[in-house]
N, C-alpha and C positions, 0 to 999 in steps of 0.2 A: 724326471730328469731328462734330458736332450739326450742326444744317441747320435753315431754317426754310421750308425748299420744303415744299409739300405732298406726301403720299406719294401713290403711285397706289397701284391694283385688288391689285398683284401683288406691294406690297411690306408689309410689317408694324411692327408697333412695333418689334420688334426686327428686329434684321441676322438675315439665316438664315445660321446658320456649324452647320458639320457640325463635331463630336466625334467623335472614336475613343471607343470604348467597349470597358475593362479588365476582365477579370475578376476577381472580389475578389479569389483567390488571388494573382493577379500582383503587386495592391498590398499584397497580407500584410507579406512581408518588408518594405517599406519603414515599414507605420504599426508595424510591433513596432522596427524602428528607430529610430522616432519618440521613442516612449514609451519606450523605451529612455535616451535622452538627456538627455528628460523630467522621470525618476527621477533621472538624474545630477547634472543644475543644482539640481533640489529638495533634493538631498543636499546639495548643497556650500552651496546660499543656508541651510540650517539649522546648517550647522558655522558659516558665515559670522558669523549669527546671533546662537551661542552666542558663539564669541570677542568678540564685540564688545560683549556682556551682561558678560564674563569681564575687559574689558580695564581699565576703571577698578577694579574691585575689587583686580585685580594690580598695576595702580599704585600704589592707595593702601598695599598692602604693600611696597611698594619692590623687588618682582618684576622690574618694566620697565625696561629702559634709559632 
């Protein structure tokens, strides 16, 4: 939480918090998983897309239920 005390000598803007540090390889797999998925949603929001550009056209032919 914020504070409005003054900092001392020993403390800084930010909190000092230690990170583990990953090697790129180890996060491979997960960001090709990423983009993986990525591609998947972008696929289906584009079908989505289309049917819904598709959907009164097929009405008006009496296509639809």
């Amino acid at each position: 939480m914020a504070t409005f005390e003054r900092m001392t000598d020993r403390q800084s803007s930010v909190e000092s918090v230690e990170h583990k540090k990953y090697p790129l390889a180890r996060l491979e797999l997960s960001i090709q998983k990423f983009f993986k998925v990525i591609q998947i949603d972008l696929a289906r929001l584009h079908r989505h897309k289309l049917n819904a550009e598709q959907g009164p056209k097929l009405a008006f032919l009496g296509v639809m239920c």
